[in-house]
MDAnalysis code that builds the backbone (N, CA, C; Angstrom):
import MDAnalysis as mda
import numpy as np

u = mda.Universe.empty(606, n_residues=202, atom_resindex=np.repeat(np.arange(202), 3), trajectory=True)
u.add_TopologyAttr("name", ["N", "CA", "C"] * 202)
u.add_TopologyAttr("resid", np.arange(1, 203))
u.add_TopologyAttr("resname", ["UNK", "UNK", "UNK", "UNK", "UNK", "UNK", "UNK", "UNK", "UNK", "UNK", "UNK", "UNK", "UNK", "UNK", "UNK", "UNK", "UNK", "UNK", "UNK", "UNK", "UNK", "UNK", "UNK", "UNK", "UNK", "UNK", "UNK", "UNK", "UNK", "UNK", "UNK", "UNK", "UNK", "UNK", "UNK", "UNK", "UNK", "UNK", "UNK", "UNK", "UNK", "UNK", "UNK", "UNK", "UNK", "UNK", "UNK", "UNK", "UNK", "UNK", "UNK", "UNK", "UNK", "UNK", "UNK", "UNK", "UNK", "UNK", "UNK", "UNK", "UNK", "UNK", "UNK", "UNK", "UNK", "UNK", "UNK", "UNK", "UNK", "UNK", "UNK", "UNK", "UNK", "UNK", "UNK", "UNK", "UNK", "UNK", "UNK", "UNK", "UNK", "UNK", "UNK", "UNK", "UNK", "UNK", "UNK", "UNK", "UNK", "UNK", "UNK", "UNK", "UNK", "UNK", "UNK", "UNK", "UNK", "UNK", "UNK", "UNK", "UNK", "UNK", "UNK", "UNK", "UNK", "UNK", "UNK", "UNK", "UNK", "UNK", "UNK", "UNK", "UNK", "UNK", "UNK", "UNK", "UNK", "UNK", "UNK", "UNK", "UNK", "UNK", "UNK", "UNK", "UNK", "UNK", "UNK", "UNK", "UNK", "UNK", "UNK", "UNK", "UNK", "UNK", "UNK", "UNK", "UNK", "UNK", "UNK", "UNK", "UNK", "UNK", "UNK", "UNK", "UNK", "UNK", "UNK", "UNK", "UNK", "UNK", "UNK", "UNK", "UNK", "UNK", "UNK", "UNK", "UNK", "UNK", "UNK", "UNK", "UNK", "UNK", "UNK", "UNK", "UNK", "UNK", "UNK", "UNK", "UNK", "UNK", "UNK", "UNK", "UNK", "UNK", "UNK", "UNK", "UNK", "UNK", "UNK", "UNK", "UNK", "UNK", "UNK", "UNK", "UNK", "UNK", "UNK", "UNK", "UNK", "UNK", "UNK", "UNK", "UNK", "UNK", "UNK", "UNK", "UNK", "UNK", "UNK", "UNK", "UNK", "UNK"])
u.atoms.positions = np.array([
    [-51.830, 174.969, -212.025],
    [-51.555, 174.552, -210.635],
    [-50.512, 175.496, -210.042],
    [-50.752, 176.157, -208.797],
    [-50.056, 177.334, -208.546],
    [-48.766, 176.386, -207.770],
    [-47.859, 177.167, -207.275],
    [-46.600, 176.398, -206.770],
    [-47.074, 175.787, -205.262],
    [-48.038, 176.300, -204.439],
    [-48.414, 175.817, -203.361],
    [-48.965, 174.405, -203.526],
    [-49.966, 174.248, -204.275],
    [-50.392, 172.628, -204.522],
    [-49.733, 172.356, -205.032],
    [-48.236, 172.436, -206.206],
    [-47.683, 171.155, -206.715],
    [-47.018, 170.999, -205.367],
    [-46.143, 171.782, -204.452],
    [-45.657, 171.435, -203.407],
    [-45.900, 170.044, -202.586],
    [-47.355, 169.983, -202.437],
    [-48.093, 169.450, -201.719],
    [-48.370, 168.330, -202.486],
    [-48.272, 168.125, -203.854],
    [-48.477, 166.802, -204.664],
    [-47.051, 165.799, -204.845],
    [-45.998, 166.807, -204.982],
    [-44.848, 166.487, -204.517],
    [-44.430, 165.628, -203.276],
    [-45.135, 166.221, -201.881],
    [-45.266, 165.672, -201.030],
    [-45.548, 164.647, -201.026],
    [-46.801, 164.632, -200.878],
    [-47.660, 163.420, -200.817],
    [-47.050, 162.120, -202.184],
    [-46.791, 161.991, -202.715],
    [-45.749, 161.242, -204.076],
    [-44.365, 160.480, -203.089],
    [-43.824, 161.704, -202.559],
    [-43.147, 161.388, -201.737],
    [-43.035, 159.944, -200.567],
    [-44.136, 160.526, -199.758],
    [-44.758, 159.877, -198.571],
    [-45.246, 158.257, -198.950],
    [-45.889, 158.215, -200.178],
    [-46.295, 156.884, -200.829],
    [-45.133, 155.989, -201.392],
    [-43.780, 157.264, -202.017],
    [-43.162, 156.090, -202.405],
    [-42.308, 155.763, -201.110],
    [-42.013, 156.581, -200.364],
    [-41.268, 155.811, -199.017],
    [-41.751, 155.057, -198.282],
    [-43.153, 154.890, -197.799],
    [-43.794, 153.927, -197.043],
    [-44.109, 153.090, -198.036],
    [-44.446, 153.041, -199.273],
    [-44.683, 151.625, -199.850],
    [-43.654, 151.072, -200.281],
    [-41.995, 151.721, -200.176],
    [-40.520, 150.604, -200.381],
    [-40.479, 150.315, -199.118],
    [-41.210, 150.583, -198.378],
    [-40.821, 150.205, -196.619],
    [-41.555, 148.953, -196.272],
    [-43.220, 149.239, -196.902],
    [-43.517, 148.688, -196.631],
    [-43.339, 147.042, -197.248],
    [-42.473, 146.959, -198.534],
    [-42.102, 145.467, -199.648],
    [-40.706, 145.205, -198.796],
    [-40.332, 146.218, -197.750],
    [-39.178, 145.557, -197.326],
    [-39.025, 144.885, -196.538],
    [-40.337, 145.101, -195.793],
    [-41.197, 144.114, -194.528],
    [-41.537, 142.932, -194.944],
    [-41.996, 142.981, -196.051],
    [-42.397, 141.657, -196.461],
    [-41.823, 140.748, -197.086],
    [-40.444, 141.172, -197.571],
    [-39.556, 140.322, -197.566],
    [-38.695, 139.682, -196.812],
    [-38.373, 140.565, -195.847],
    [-37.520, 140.684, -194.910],
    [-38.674, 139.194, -193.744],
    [-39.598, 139.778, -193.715],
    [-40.177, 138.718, -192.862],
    [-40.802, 137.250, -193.312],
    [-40.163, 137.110, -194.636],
    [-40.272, 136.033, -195.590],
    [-38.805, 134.941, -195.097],
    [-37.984, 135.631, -194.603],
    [-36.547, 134.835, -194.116],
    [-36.509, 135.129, -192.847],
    [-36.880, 135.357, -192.017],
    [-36.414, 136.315, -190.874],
    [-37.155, 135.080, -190.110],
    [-35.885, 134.714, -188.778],
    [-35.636, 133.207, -188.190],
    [-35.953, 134.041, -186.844],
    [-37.196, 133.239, -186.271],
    [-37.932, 133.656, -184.898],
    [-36.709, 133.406, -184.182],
    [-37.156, 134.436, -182.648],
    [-35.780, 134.182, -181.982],
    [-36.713, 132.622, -181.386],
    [-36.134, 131.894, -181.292],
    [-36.381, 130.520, -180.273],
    [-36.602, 130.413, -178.819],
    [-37.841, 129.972, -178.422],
    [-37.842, 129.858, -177.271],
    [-36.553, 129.409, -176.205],
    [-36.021, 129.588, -175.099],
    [-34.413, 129.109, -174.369],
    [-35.072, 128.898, -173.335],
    [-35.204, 127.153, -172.611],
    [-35.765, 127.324, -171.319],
    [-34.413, 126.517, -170.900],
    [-34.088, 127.396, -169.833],
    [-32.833, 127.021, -169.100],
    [-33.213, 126.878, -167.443],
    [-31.942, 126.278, -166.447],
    [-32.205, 126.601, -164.735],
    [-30.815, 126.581, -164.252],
    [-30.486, 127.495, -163.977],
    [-29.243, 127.712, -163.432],
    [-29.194, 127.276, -162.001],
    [-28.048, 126.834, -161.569],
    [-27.954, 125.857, -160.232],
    [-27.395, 127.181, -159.166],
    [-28.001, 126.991, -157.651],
    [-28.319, 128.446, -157.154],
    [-26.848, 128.328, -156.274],
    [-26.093, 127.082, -156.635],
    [-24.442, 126.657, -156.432],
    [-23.746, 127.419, -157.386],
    [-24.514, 128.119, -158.565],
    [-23.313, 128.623, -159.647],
    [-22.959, 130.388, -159.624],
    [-21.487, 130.016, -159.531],
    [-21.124, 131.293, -159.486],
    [-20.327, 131.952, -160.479],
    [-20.617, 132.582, -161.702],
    [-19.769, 132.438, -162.369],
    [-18.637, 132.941, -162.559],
    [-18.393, 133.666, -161.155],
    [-16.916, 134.582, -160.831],
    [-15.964, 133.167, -160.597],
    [-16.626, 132.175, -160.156],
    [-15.851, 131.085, -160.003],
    [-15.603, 130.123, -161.018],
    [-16.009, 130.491, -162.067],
    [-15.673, 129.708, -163.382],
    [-15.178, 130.315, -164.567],
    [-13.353, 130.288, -164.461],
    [-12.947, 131.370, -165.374],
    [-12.685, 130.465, -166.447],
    [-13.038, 129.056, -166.382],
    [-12.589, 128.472, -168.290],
    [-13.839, 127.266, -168.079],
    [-13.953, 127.289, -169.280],
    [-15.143, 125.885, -169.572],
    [-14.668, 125.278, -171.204],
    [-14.486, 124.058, -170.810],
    [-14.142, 122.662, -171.730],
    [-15.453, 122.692, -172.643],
    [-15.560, 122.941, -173.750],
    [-16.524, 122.612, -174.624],
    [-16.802, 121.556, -175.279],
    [-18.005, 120.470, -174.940],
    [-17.385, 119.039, -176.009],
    [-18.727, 119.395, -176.501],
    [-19.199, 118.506, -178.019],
    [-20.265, 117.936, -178.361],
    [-20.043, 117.173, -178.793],
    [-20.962, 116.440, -178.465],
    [-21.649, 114.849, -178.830],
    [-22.043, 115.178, -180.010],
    [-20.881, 113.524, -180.726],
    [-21.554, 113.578, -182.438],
    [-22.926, 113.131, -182.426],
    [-23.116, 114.014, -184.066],
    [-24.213, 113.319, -184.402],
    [-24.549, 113.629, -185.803],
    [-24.914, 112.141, -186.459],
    [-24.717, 112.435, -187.888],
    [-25.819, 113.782, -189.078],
    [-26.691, 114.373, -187.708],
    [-26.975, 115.350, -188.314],
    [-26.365, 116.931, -187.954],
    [-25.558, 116.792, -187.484],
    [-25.247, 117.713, -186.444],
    [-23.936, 118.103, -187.327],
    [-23.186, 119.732, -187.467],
    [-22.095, 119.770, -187.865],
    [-21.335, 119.981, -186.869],
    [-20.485, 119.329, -185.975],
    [-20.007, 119.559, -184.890],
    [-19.142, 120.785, -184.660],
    [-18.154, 120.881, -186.107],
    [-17.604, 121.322, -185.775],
    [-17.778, 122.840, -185.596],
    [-19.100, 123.509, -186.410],
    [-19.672, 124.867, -186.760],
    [-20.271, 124.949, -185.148],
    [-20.830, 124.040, -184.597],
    [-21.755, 124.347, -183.566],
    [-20.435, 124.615, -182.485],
    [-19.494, 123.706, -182.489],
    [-18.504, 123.960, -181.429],
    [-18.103, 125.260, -181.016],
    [-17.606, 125.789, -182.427],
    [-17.182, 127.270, -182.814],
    [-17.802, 128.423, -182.397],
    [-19.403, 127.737, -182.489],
    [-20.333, 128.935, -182.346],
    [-20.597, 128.777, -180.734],
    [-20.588, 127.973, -180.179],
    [-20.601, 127.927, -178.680],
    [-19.272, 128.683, -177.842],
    [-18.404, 128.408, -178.641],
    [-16.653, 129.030, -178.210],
    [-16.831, 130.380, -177.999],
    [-17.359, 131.046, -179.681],
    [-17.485, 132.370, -179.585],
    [-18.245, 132.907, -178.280],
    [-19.243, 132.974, -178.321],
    [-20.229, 132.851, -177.061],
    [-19.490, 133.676, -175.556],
    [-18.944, 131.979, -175.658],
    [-18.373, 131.389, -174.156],
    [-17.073, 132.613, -173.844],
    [-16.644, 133.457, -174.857],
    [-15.129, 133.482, -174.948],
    [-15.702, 135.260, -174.497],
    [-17.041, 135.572, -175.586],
    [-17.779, 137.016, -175.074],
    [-18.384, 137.269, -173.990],
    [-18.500, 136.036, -173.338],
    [-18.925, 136.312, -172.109],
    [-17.895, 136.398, -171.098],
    [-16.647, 135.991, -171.089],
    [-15.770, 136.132, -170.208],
    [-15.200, 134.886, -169.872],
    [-15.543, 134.180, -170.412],
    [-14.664, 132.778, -169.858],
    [-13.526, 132.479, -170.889],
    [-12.503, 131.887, -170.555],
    [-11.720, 131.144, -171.032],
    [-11.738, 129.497, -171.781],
    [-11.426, 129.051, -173.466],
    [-11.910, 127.976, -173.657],
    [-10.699, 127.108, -173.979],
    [-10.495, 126.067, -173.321],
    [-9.220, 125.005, -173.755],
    [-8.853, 124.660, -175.111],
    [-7.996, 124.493, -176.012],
    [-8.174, 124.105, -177.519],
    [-8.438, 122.770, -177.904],
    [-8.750, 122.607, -178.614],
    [-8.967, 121.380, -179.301],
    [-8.217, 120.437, -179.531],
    [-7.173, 120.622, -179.408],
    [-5.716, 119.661, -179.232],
    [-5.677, 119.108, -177.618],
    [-5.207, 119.931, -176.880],
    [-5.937, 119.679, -175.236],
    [-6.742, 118.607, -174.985],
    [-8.311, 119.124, -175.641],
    [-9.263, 118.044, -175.419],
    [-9.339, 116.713, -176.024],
    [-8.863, 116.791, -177.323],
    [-8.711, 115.540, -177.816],
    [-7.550, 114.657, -177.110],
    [-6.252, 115.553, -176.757],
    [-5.231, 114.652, -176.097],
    [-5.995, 114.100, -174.798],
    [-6.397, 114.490, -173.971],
    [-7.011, 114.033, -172.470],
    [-8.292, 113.092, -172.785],
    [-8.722, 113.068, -174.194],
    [-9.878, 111.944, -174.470],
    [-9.534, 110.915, -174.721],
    [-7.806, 111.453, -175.038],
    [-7.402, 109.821, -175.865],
    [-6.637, 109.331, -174.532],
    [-6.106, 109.587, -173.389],
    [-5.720, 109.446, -172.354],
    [-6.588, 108.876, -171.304],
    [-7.918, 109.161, -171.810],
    [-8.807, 108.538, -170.985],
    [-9.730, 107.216, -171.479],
    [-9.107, 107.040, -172.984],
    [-9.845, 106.070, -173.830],
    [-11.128, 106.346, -173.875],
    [-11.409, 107.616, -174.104],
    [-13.291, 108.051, -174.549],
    [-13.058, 108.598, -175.533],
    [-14.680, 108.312, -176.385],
    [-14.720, 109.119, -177.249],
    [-15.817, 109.962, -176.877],
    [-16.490, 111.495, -177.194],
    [-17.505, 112.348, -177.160],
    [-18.498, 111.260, -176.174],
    [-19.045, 110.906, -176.843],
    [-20.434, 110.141, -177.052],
    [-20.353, 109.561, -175.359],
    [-18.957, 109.237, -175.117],
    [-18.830, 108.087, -173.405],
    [-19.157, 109.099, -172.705],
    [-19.261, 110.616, -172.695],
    [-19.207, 111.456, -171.706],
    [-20.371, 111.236, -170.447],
    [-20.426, 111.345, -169.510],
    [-21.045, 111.416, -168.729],
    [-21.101, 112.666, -167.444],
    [-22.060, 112.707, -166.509],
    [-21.436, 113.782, -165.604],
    [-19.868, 113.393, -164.739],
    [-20.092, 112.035, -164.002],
    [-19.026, 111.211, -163.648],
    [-17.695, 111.308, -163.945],
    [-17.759, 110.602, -165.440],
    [-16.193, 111.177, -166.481],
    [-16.220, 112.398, -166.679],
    [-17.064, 113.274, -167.145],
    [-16.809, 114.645, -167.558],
    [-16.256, 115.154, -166.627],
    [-16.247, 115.150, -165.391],
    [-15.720, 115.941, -164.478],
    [-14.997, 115.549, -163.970],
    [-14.361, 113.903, -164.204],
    [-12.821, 113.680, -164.385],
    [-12.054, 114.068, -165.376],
    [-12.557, 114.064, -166.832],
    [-12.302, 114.922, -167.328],
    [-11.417, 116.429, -167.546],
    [-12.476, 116.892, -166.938],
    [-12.297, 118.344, -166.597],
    [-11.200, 118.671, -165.875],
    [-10.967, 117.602, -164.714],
    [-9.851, 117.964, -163.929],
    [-8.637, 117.268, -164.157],
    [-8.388, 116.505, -165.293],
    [-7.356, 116.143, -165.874],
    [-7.090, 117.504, -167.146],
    [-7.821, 117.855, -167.419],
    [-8.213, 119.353, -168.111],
    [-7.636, 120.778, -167.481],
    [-7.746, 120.646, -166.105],
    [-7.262, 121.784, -165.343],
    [-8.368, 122.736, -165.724],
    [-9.910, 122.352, -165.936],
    [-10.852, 123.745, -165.578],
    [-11.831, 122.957, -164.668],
    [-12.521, 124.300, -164.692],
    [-13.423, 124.402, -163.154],
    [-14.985, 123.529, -163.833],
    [-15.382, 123.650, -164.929],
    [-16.628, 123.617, -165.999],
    [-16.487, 122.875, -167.173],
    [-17.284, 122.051, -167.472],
    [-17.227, 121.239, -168.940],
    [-18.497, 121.371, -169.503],
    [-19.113, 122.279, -170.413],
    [-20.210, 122.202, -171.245],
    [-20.517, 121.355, -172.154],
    [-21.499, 120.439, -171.732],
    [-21.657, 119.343, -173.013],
    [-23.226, 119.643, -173.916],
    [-22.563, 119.905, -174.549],
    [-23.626, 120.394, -175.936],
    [-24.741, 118.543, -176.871],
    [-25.563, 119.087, -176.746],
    [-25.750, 117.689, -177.951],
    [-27.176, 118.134, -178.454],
    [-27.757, 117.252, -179.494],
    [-29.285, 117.565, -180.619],
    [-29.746, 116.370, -179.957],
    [-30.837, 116.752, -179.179],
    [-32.008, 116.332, -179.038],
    [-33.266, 115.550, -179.916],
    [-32.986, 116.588, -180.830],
    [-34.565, 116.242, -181.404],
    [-33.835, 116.718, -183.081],
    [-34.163, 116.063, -183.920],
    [-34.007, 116.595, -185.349],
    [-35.187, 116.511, -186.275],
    [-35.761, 116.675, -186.810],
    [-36.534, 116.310, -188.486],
    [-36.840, 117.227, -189.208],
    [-36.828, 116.995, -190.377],
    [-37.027, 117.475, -191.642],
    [-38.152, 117.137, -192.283],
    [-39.313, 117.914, -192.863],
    [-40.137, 117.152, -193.365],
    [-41.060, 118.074, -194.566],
    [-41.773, 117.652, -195.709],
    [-42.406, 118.572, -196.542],
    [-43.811, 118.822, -195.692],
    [-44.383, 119.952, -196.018],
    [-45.820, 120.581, -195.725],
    [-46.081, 121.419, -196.547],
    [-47.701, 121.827, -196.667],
    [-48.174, 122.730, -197.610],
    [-47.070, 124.381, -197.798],
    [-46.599, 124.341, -196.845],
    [-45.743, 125.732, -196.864],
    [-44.570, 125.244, -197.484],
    [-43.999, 124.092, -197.662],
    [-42.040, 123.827, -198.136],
    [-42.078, 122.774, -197.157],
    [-40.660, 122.839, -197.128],
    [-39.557, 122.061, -196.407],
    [-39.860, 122.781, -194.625],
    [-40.229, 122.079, -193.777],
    [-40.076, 122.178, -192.313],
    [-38.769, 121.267, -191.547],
    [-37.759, 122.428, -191.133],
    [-37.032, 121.810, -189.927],
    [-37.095, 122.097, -188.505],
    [-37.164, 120.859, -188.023],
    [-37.309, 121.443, -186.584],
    [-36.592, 120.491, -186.057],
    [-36.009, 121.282, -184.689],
    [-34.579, 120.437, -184.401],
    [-34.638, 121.735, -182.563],
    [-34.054, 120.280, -181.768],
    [-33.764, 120.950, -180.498],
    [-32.330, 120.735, -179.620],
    [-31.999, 121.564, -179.274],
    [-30.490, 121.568, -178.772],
    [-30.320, 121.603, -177.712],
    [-29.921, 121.105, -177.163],
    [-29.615, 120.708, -175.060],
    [-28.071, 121.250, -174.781],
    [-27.985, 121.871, -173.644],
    [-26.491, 121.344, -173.176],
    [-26.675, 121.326, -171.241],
    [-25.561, 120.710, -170.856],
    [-25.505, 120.960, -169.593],
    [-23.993, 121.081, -169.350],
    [-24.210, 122.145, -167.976],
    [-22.651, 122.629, -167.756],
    [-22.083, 121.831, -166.195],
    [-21.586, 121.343, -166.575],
    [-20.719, 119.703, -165.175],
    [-19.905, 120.654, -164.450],
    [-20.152, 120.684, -163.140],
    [-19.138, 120.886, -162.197],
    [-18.188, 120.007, -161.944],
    [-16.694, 120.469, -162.173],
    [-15.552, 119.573, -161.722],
    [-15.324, 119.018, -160.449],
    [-15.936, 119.783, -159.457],
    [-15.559, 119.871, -158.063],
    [-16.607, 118.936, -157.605],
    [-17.350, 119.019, -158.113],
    [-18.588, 118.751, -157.068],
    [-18.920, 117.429, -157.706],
    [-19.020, 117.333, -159.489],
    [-19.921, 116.647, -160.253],
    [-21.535, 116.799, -160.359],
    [-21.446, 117.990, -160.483],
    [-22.764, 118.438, -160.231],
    [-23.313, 119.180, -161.543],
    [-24.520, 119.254, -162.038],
    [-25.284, 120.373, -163.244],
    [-24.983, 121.429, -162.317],
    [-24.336, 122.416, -163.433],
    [-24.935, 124.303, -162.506],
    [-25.689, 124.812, -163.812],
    [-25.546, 124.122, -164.873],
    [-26.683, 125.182, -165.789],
    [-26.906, 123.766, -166.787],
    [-28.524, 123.908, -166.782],
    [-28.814, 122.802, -167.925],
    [-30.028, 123.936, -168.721],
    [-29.840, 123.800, -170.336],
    [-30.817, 124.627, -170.890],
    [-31.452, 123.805, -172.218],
    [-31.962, 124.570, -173.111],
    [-32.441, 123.550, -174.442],
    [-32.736, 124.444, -175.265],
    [-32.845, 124.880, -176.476],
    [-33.601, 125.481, -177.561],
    [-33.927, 125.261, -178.537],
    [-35.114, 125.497, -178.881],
    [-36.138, 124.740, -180.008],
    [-36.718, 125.216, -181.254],
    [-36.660, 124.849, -182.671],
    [-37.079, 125.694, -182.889],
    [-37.869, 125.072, -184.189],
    [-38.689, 125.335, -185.004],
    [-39.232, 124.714, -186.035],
    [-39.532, 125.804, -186.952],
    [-39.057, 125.531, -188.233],
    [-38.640, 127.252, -188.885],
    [-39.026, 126.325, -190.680],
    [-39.744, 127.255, -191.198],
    [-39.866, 126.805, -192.614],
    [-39.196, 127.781, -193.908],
    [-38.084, 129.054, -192.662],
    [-37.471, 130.017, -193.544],
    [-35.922, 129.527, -193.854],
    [-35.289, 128.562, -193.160],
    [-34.219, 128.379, -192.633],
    [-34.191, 127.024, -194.290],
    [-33.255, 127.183, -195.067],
    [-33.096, 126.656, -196.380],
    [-32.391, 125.287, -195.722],
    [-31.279, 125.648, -195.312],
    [-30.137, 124.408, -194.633],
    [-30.220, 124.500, -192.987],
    [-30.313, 122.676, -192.832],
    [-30.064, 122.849, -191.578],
    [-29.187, 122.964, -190.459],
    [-28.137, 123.200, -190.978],
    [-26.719, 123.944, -190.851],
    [-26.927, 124.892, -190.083],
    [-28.141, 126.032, -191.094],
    [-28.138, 127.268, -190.086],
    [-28.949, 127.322, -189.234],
    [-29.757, 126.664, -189.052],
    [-30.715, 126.539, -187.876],
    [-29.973, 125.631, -186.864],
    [-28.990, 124.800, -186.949],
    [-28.361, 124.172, -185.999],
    [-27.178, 125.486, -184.873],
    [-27.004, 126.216, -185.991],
    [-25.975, 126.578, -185.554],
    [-26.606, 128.260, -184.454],
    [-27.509, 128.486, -185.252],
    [-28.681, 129.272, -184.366],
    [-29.138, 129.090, -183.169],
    [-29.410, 127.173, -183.036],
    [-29.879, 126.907, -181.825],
    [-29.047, 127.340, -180.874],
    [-28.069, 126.478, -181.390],
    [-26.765, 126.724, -180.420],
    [-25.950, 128.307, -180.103],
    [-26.235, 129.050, -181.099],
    [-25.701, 130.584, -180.378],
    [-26.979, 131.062, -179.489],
    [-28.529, 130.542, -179.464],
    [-29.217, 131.148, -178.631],
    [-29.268, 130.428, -177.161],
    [-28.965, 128.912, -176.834],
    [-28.631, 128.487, -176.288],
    [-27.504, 128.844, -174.903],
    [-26.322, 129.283, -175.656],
    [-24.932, 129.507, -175.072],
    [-25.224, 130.924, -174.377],
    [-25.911, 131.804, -175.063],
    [-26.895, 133.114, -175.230],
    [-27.491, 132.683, -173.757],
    [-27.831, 131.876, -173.247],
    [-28.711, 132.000, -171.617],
    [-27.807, 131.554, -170.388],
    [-26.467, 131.143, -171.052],
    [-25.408, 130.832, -169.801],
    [-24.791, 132.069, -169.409],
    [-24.964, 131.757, -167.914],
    [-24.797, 133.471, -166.830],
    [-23.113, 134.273, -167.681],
    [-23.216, 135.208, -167.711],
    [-22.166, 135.568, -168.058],
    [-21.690, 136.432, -166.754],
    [-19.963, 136.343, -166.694],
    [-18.920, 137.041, -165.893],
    [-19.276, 138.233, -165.253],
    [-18.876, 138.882, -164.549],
    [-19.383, 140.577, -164.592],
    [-17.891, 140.911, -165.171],
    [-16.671, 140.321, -165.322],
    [-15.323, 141.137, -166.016],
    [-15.929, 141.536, -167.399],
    [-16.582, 140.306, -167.834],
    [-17.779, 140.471, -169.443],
    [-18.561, 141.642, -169.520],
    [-19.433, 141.767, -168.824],
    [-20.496, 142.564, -168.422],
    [-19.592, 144.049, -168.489],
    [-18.548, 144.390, -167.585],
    [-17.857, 145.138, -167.335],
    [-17.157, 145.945, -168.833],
    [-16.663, 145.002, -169.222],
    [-15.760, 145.188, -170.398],
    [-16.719, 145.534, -171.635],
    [-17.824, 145.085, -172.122],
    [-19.615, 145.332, -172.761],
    [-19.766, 146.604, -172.447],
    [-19.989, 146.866, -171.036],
    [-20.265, 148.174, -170.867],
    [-19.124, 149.452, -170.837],
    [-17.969, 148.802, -171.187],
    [-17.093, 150.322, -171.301],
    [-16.579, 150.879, -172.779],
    [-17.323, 149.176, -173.348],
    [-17.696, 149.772, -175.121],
    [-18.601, 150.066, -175.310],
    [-19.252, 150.180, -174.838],
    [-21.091, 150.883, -175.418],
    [-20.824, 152.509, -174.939],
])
């Protein structure tokens, strides 16, 4: 075999073993790999979000729900997009001042709330829909996440959204809860100071 064809056998050896580790990496990879979730949201054509520099984050317990991971993961969110978020000491003091717990919230109170709060916005997060169940494929969870964002001023929705998702890759439903909720928070308008500040790191 002269040096021109081993060249070329070399090659080709080559080409097979890189596209066929490429190709087992696909197929694993898409063995775990969590669809993005449908997000149907409607933003209120009252919302401005230059006018909403902090938003109150509550969720409504719920005994499948980890509140406190989903809270966190909504904070982060809220905090990359440009808004400002009250702490958790804050909110609990003004709940206990108002004799509510989570669950009493309403648009009404929330946005008394809010303005015993000193912000403009109160996002109330909560699970919709939960179950768990076996099928020929495993374990199926499917679980849907709501929130709506209360105007203080007005008492009004400016953003109500939901995301859904039914996933048979997702082991705990921990992480699919907490998924919903970063794709969720993911469709509330963000700042342009956000936008601004995004684009002078890229």
């Amino acid at each position: 075999m002269n040096l021109f064809n081993k060249n070329i056998v070399l090659f080709l050896l080559f080409i097979s073993f890189f596209f066929g580790f490429g190709c087992s990496n696909k197929i694993v990879k898409s063995a775990i790999h969590v669809a993005f979730p449908p997000v149907k949201s409607v933003t209120s054509k009252t919302f401005n979000a230059q006018n909403v520099d902090k938003i109150a984050v509550l969720v409504l317990p719920n005994k499948e729900m980890p509140d406190r991971l989903i809270e966190d993961e909504l904070i982060r969110i809220l905090i990359g997009k440009g808004y400002q978020v009250p702490s958790r000491t804050d909110i609990k003091h003004i709940l206990e001042e108002m004799n509510l717990q989570e669950s009493d919230l309403t648009e009404d109170n929330a946005a008394k709330f809010g303005k015993l709060l000193n912000v403009p916005a109160v996002l109330i997060a909560s699970l919709t829909q939960f179950e768990q169940y076996e099928s020929e494929d495993g374990m199926v969870l499917e679980a849907t996440m709501g929130g709506r964002l209360i105007s203080v001023e007005e008492s009004e929705v400016l953003w109500i959204g939901s995301s859904s998702d039914k996933n048979i890759a997702v082991e705990r439903a921990t992480d699919l809860l907490v998924l919903l909720s970063k794709y969720m928070a993911n469709a509330i308008p963000e700042r342009i100071e956000a936008q601004l500040m995004n684009g002078d790191m890229n």
